[in-house]
N, C-alpha and C positions, 0 to 999 in steps of 0.2 A: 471706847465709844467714838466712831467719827464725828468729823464737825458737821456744820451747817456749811452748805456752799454758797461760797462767793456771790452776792447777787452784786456787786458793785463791776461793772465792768473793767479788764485788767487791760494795763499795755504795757507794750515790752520796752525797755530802757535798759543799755548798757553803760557798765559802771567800769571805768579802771582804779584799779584802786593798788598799793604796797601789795610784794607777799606778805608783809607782815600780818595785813590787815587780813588776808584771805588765810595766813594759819589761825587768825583770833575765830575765824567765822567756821574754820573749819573742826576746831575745836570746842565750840559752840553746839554746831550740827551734831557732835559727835554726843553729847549729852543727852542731845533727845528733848529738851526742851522749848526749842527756837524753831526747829525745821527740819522736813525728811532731807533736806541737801543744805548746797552753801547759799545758792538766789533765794530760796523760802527764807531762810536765816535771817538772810539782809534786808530783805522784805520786813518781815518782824521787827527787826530793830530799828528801822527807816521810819518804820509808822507807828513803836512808841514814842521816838524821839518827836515826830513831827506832834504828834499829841501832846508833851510833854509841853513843848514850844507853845501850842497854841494857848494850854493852859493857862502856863504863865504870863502870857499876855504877847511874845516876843515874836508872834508871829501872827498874821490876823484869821481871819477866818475863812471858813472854806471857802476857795473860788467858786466853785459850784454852786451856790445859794443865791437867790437872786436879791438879800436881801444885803448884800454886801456891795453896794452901788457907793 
């Protein structure tokens, strides 16, 4: 079943990162779980982690809300 599309507007960001990190993500992709490549992947993982963060308190709230003054 495909997803719902993206209504949140995207922008592009370049990341250097280890090969190590780029065999984790590729090995990742390769599951089928995270992403049809390696940027979808790290996408994914970017924005549980940042979720995760917010969660827990360790990071604040969305910049985007106006009610974050």
């Amino acid at each position: 079943m495909a997803r719902a599309k993206n209504l949140v507007e995207a922008v592009q960001i370049t990341v250097s990162t280890t090969p190590q990190i780029r065999d984790f993500l590729e090995e990742l992709t390769g599951t089928g779980l995270y992403g049809k490549n390696v940027a979808e992947t790290a996408n994914i993982l970017l924005g549980e982690r940042i979720r995760d963060l917010r969660k827990s308190g360790e990071l604040g709230r969305d910049p985007n809300t106006e009610t974050n003054t």
